[in-house]
Kinemage of the C-alpha trace (Angstrom):
@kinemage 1
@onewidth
@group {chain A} dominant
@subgroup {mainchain}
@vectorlist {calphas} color= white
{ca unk a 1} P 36.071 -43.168 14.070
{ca unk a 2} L 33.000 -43.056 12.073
{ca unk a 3} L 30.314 -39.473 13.334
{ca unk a 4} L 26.866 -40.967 14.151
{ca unk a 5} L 24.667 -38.033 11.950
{ca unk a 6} L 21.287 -37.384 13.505
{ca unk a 7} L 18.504 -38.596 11.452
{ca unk a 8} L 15.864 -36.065 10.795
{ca unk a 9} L 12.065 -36.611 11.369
{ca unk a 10} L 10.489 -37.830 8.086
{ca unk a 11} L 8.385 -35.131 6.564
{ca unk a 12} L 5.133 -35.361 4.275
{ca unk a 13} L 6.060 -32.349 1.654
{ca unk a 14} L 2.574 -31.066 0.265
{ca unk a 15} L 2.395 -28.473 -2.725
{ca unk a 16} L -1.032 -27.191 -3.474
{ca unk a 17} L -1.341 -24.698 -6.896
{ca unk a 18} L -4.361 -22.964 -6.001
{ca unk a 19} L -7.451 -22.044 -8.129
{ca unk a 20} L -10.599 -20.067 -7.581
{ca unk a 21} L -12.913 -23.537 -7.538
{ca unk a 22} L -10.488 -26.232 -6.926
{ca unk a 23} L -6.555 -26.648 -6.062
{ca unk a 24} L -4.194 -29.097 -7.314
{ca unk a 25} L -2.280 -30.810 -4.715
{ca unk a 26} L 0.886 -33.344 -4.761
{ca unk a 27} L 1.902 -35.075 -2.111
{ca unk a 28} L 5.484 -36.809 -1.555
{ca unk a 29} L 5.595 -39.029 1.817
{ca unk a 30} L 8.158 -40.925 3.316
{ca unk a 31} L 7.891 -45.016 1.922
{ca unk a 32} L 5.800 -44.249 -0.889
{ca unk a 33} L 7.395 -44.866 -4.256
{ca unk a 34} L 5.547 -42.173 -6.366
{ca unk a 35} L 4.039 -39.409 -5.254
{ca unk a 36} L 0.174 -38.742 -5.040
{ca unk a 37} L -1.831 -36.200 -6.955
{ca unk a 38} L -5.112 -34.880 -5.874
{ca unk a 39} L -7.789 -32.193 -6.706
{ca unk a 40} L -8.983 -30.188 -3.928
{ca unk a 41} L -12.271 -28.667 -4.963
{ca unk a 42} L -13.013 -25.200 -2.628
{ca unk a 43} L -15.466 -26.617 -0.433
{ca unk a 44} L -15.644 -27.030 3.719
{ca unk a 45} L -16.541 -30.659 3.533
{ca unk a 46} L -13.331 -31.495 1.346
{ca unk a 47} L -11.269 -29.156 3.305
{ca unk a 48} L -11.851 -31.695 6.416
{ca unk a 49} L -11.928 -34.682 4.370
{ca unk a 50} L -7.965 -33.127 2.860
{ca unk a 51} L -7.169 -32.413 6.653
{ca unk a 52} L -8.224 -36.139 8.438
{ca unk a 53} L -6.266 -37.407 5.150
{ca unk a 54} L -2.973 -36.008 5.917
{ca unk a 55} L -3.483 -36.313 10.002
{ca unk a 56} L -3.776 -39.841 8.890
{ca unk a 57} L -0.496 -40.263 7.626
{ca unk a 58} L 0.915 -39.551 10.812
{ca unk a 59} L 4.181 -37.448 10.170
{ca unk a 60} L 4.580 -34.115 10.451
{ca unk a 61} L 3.995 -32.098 7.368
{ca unk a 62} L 4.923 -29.337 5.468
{ca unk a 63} L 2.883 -27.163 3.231
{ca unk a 64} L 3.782 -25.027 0.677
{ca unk a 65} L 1.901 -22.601 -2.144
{ca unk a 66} L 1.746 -19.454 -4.192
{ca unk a 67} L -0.201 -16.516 -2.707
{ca unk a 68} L -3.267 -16.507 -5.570
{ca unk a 69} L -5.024 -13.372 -5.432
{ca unk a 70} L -7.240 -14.099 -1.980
{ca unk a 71} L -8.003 -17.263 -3.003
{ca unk a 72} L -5.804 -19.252 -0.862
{ca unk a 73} L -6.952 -17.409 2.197
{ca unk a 74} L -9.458 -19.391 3.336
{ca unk a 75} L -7.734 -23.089 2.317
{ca unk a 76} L -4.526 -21.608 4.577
{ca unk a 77} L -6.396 -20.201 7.854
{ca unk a 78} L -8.229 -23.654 8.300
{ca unk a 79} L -5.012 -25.669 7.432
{ca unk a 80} L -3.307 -23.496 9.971
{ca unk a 81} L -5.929 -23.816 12.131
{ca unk a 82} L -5.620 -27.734 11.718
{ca unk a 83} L -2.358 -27.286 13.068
{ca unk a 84} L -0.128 -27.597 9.942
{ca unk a 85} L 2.786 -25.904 8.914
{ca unk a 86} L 2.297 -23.385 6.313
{ca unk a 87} L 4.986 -21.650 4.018
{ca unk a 88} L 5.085 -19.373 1.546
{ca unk a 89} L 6.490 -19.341 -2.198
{ca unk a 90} L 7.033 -15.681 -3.965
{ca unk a 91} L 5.322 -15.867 -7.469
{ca unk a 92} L 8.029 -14.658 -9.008
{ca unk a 93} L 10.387 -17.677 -7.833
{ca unk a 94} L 8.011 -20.093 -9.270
{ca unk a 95} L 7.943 -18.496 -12.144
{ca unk a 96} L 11.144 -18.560 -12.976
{ca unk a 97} L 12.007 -21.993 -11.435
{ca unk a 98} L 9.088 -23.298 -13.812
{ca unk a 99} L 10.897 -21.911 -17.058
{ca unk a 100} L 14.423 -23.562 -15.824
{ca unk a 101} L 12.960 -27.184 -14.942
{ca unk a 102} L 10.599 -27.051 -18.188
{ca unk a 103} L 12.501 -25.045 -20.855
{ca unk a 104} L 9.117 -23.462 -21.149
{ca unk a 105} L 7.343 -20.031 -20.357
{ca unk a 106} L 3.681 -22.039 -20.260
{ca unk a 107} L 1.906 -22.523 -17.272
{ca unk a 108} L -0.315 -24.971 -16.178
{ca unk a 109} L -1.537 -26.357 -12.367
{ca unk a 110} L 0.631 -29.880 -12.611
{ca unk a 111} L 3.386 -28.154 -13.664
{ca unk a 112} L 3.112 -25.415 -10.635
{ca unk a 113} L 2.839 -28.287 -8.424
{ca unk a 114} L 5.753 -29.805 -9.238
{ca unk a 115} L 7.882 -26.663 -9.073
{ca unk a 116} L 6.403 -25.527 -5.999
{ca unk a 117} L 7.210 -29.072 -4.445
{ca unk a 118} L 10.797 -29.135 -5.790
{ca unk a 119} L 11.184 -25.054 -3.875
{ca unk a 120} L 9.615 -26.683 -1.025
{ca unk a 121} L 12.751 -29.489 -0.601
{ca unk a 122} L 15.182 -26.995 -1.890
{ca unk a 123} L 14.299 -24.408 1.188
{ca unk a 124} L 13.616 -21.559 -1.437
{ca unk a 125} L 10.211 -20.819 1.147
{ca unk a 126} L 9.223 -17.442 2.657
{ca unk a 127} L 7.049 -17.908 6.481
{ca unk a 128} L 3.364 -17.044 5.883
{ca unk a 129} L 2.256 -14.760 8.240
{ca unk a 130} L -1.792 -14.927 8.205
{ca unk a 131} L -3.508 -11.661 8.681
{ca unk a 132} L -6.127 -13.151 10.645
{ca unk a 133} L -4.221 -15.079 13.001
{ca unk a 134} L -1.817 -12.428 13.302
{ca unk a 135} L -4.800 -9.751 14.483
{ca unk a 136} L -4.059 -7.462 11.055
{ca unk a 137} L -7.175 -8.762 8.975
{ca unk a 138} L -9.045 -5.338 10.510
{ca unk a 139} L -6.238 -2.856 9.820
{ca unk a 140} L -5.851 -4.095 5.939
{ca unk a 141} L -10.024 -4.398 5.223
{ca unk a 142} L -9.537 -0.581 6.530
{ca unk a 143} L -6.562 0.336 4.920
{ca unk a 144} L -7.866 -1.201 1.361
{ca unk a 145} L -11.125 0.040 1.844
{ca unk a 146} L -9.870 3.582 1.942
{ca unk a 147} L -7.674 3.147 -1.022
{ca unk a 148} L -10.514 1.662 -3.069
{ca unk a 149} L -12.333 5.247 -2.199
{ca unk a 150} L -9.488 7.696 -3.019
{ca unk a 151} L -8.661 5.775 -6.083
{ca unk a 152} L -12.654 6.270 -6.602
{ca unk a 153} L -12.669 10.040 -5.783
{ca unk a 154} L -9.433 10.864 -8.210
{ca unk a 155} L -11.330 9.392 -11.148
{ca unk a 156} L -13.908 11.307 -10.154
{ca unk a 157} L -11.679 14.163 -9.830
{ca unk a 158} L -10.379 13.862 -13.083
{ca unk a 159} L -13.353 13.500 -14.821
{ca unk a 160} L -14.228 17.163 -13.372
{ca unk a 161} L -11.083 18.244 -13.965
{ca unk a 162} L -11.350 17.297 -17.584
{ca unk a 163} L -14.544 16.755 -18.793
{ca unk a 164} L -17.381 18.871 -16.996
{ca unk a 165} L -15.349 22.433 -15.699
{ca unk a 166} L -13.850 22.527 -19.473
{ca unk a 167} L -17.362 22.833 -20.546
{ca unk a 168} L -19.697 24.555 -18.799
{ca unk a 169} L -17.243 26.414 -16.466
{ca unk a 170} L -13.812 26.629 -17.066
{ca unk a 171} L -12.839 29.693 -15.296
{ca unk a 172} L -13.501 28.045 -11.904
{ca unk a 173} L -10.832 25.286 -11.796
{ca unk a 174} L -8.921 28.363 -10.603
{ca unk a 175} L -10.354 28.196 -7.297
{ca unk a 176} L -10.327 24.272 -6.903
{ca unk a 177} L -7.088 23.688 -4.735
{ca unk a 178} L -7.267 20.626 -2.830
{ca unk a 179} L -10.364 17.875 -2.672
{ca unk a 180} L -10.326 18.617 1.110
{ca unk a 181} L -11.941 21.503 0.247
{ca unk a 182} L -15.176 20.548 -0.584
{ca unk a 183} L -16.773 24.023 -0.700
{ca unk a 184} L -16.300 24.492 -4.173
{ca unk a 185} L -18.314 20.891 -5.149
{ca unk a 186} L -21.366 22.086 -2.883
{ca unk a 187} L -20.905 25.991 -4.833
{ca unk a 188} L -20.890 24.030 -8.183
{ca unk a 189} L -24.287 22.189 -7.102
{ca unk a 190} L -26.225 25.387 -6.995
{ca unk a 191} L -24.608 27.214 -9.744
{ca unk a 192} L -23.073 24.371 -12.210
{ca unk a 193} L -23.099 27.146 -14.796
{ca unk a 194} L -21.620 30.899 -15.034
{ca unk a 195} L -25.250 31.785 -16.484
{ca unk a 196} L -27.207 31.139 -13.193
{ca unk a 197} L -24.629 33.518 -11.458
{ca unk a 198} L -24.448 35.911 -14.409
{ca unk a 199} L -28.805 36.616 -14.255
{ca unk a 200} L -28.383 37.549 -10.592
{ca unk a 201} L -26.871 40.817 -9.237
{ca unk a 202} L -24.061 41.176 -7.208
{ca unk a 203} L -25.668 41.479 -4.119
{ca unk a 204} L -28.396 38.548 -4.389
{ca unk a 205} L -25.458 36.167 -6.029
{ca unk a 206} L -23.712 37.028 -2.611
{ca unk a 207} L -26.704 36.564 -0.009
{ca unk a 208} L -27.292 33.385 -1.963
{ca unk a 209} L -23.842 32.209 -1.964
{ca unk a 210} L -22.955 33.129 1.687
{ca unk a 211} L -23.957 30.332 3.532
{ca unk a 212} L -22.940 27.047 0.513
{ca unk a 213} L -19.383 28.314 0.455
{ca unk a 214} L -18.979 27.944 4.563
{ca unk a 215} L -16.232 29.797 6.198
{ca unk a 216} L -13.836 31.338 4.121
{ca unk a 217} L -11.615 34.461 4.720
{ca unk a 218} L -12.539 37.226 3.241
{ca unk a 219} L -15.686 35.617 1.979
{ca unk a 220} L -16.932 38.609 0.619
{ca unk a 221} L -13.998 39.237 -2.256
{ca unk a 222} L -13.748 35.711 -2.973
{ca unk a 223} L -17.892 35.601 -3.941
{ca unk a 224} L -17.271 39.206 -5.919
{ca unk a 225} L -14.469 37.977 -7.848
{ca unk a 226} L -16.331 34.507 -8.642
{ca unk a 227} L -19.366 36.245 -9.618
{ca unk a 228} L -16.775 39.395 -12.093
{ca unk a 229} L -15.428 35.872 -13.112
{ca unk a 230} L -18.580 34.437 -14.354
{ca unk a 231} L -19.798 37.877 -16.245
{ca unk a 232} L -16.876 36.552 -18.780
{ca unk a 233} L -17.017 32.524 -18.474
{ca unk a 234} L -16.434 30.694 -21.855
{ca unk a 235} L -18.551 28.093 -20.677
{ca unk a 236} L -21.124 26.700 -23.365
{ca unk a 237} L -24.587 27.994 -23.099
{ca unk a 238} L -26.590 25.069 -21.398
{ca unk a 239} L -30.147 25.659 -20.020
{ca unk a 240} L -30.655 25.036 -15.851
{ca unk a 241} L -33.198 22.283 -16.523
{ca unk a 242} L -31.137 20.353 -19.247
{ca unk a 243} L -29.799 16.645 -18.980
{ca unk a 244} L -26.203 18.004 -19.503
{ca unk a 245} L -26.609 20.333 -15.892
{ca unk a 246} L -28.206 17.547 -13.830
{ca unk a 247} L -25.704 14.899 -15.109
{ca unk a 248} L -22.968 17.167 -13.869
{ca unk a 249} L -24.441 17.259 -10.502
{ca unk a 250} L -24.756 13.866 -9.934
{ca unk a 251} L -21.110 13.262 -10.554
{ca unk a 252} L -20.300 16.552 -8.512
{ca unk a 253} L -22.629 14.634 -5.800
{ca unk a 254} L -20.847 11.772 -6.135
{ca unk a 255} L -17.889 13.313 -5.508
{ca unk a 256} L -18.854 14.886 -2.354
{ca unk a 257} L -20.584 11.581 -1.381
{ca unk a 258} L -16.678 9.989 -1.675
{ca unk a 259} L -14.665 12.913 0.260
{ca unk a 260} L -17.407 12.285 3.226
{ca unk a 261} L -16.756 8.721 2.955
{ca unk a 262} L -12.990 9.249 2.976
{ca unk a 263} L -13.365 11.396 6.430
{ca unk a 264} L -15.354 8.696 7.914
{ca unk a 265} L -12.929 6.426 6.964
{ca unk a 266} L -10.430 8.292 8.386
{ca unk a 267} L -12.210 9.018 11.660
{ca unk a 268} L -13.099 5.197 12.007
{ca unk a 269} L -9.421 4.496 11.980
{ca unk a 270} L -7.965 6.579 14.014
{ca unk a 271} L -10.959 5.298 16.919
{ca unk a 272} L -10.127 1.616 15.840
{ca unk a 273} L -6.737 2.358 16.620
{ca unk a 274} L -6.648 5.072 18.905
{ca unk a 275} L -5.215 2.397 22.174
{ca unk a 276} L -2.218 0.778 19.616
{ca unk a 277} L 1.275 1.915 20.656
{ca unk a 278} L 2.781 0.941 17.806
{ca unk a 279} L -0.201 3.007 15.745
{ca unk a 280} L 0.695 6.207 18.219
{ca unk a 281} L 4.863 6.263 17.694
{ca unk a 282} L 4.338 6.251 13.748
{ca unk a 283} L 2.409 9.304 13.646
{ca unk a 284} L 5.323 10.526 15.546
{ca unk a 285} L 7.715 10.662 12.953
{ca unk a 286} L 6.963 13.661 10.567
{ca unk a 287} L 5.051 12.928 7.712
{ca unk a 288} L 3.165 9.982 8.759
{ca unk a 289} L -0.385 10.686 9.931
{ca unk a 290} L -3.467 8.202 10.644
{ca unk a 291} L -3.878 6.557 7.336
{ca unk a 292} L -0.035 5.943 6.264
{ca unk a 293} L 0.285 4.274 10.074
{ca unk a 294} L -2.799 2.635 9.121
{ca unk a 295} L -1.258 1.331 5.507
{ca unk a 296} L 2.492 0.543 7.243
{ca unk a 297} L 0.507 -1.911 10.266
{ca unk a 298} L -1.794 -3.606 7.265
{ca unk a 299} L 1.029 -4.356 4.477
{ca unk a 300} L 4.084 -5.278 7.090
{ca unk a 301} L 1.619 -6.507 10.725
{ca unk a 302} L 4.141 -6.382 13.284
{ca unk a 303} L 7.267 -5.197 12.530
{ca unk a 304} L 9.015 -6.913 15.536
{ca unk a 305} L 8.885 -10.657 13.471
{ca unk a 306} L 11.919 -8.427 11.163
{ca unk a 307} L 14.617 -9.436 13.183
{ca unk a 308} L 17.045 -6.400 11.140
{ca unk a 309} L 15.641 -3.722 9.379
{ca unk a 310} L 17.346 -5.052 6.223
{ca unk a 311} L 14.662 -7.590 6.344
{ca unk a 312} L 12.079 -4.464 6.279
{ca unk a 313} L 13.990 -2.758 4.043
{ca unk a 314} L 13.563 -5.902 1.543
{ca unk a 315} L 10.175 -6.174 2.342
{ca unk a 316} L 9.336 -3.250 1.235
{ca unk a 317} L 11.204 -3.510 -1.905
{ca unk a 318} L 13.405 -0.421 -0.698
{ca unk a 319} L 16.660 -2.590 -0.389
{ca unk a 320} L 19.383 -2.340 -3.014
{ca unk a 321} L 20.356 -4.399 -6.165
{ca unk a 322} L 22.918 -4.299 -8.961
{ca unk a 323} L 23.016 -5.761 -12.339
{ca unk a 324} L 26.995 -7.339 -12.603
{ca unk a 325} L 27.746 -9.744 -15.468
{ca unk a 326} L 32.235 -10.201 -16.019
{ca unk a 327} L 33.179 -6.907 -16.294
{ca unk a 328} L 29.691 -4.895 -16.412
{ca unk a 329} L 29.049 -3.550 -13.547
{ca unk a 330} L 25.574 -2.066 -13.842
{ca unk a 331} L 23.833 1.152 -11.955
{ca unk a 332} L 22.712 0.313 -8.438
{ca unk a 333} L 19.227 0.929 -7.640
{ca unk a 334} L 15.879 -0.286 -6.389
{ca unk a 335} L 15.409 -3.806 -6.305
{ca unk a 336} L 11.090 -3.424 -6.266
{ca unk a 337} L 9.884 -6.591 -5.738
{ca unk a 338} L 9.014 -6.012 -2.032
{ca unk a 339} L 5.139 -4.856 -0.960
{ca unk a 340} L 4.669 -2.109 -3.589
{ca unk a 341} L 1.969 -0.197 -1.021
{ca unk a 342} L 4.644 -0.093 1.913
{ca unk a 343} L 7.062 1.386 -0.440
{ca unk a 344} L 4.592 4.344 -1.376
{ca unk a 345} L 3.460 4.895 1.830
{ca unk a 346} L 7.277 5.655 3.175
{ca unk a 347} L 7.330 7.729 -0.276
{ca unk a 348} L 4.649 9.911 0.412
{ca unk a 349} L 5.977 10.313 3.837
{ca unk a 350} L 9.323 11.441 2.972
{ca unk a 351} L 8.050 13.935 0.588
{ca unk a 352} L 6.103 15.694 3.599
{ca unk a 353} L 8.972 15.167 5.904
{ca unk a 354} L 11.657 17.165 3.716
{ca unk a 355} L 9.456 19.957 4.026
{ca unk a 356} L 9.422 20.347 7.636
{ca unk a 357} L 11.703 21.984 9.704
{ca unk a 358} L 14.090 20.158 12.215
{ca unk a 359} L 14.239 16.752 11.647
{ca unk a 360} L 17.077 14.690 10.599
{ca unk a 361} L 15.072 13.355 7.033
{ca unk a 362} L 15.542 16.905 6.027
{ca unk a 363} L 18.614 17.358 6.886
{ca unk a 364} L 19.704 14.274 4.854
{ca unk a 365} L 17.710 15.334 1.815
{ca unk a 366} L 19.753 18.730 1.854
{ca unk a 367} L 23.096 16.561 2.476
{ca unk a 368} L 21.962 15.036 -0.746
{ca unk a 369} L 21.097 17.857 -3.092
{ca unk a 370} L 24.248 19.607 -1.943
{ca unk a 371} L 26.301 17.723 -4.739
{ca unk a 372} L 24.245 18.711 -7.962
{ca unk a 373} L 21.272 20.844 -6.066
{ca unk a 374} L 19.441 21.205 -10.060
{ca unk a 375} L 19.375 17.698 -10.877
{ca unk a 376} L 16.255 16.189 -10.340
{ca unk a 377} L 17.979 12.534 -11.158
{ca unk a 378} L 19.275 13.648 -7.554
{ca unk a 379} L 16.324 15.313 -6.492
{ca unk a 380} L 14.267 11.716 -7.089
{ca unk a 381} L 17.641 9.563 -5.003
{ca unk a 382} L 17.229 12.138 -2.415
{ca unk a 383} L 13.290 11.143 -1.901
{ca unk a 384} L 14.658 7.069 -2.333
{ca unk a 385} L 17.322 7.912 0.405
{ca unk a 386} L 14.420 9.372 3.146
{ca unk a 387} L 12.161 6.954 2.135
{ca unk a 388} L 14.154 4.209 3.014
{ca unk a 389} L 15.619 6.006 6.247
{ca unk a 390} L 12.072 6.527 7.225
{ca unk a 391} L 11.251 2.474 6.879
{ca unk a 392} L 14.895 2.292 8.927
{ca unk a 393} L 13.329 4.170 11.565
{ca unk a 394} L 10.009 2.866 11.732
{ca unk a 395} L 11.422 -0.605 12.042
{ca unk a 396} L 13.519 0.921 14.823
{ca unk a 397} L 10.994 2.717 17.403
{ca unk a 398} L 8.352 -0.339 16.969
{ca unk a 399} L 11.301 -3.013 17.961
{ca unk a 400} L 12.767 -0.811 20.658
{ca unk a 401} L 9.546 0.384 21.675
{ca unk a 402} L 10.837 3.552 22.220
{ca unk a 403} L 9.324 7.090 21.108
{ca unk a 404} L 10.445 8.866 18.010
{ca unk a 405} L 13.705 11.401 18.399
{ca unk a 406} L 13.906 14.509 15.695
{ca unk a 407} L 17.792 14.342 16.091
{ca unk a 408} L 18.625 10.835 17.418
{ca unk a 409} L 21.894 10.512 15.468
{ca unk a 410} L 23.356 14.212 17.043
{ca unk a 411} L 24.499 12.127 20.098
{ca unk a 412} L 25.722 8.254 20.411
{ca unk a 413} L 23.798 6.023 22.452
{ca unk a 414} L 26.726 6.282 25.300
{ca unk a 415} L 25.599 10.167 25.215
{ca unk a 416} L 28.993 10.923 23.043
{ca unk a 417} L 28.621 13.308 20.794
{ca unk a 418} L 28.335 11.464 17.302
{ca unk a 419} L 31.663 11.210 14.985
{ca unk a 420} L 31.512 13.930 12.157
{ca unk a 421} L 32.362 11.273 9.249
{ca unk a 422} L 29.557 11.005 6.519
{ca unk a 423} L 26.544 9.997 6.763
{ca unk a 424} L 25.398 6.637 5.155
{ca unk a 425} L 22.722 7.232 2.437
């Protein structure tokens, strides 16, 4: 007795390699005998002319490329929108897929095609999950906006740090802590040099000072020991009115100019997304505040489409790999190639979370440093270990849709105590 196999749908199989001005596209339908090449220049009218083309053809079809940059943004939402299905091909698949079918490292759009179209029939696809669509294209605009700024104010920082305060004021880095106090940058705009303080007396370098450093405890000893400071500066002798001065305010107002734009940022975030749950039971979990919730929601959009949190985990690049070849067994660690952003968000996280009191993240970071407490090889696993515990748990309260526990694993979900065996890294 012979098993009838059910025949499958035939399939139109589209690759497109895309390009900033035009995308190179190869087609493979069913009853054609070679497959059909085309160049897809970035325009609206040959985006419809592409989409009545392959409605025409009148099978259902399946389209594949290679995230470019943000260039294949606006070729993908009106494809999707056209009702196609869309998948997704990791660059670093195609690259080395190109260099086993070729024998070659080049890279050219035909060749790209063609490897993304033999992926495609192979299943070696990821889903695309379209910001825009998906109701994310908001959170990441803010989320990258605000990074574009800090990365902005740290250069700004820097230059500061080690250009400007070296020369004309070096003694005052001492009271620059943290860029979130800006009282220091509005100080340094009225007395960029230790000579403007130095020709005043005590008492009008005080009355004048009072009000541009804002509130400080015991403002009165901090402005004397600024102003003692100053009677000795190193700084070089530049005159008030001199290019050198007023180019070091401008950058010292451009600095204050970015730390206001940061807060606004920060503000406008928190009101954009002041009704999300999901937004809400992040900041929960200790060391996650508005803009790391912000970053998590804009790299991963909902993290209910991971079905385990091993898919998270490998999203994020926070899963595990090891290098084996016969009898080499190599170290396990990081595998990386997951969303590099996501992974330093849950970072930064875990290194405020270890320092708080009561919560299990700490608790595992001490269960880790208990074995070799000076090793900072064990110190840095330790961080790894929270990091990716934290990405566990944030993949679990947005799922469950339940609210963050300090101590969840102290009792079983039956409301057994929990056994005492060792706790999985």
């Amino acid at each position: 007795m012979s098993l009838v196999q059910p025949t499958q749908p035939s399939t139109v199989l589209v690759a497109i390699d895309i390009a900033k001005l035009r995308h190179d596209v190869l087609i493979e339908a069913p009853g054609w005998k070679s497959r059909k090449r085309l160049i897809l220049p970035n325009t609206a009218v040959e985006f419809r002319l592409f989409a009545d083309f392959l409605h025409g053809l009148k099978h259902p079809v399946r389209i594949v490329f290679e995230a470019t940059g943000n260039y294949h943004r606006p070729l993908a939402h009106f494809l999707q929108a056209e009702g196609f299905h869309l998948e997704l091909i990791a660059s670093l698949a195609v690259a080395r897929t190109r260099e086993a079918m070729h024998n070659s490292w080049d890279k050219n759009d035909p060749k790209d095609a063609q490897v993304l179209l033999h992926l495609l029939k192979t299943g070696v696809t990821q889903h695309y999950h379209d910001p825009l669509v998906n109701q994310i294209h908001d959170f990441q605009e803010l989320s990258l906006t605000y990074a574009q700024i800090s990365l902005e104010k740290t250069r700004t920082q820097h230059r500061l740090l080690t250009h400007y305060l070296p020369l004309y004021f070096p003694e005052i880095e001492r009271y620059y802590h943290a860029t979130r106090s800006e009282w220091l940058l509005a100080f340094l705009q009225v007395f960029p040099t230790p000579a403007l303080i130095a020709r005043l007396s005590m008492e009008d370098f005080v009355q004048q000072a009072w009000t541009v450093v804002g509130r400080k405890v015991s403002k009165q000893r901090l402005l004397e020991d600024i102003y003692r400071t100053a009677q000795s500066s190193i700084g070089i002798p530049v005159a008030e009115d001199s290019e050198a001065v007023a180019m070091f305010r401008v950058v010292l107002g451009e600095m204050i100019r970015l730390c206001q734009l940061r807060d606004q940022l920060e503000q406008r975030a928190a009101l954009h997304l002041k009704e999300n749950v999901d937004f809400r039971r992040l900041q929960q979990m200790p060391g996650i505040g508005p803009i790391l919730a912000l970053t998590i929601l804009a790299e991963a959009g909902d993290l209910r489409r991971f079905n385990h949190h091993r898919q998270f985990l490998k999203f994020c690049g926070l899963d595990l790999s090891t290098q084996q070849s016969g009898q080499f067994r190599g170290a396990t660690k990081l595998s990386k190639y997951g969303n590099a952003r996501l992974r330093c968000a849950f970072w930064m996280a875990a290194t405020v979370a270890v320092r708080l009191r009561e919560n299990s993240f700490r608790d595992k970071f001490e269960r880790y440093l208990r074995r070799d407490p000076a090793s900072a090889d064990r110190k840095r696993m330790a961080y790894v270990a929270v990091a990716a515990k934290m990405a566990r748990v944030a993949h679990g309260i947005i799922k469950t849709g339940t609210d963050f526990r300090c101590f969840y694993e102290a009792a079983a979900p039956s409301g057994r105590a929990a056994s005492p065996g060792p706790s999985r890294p």
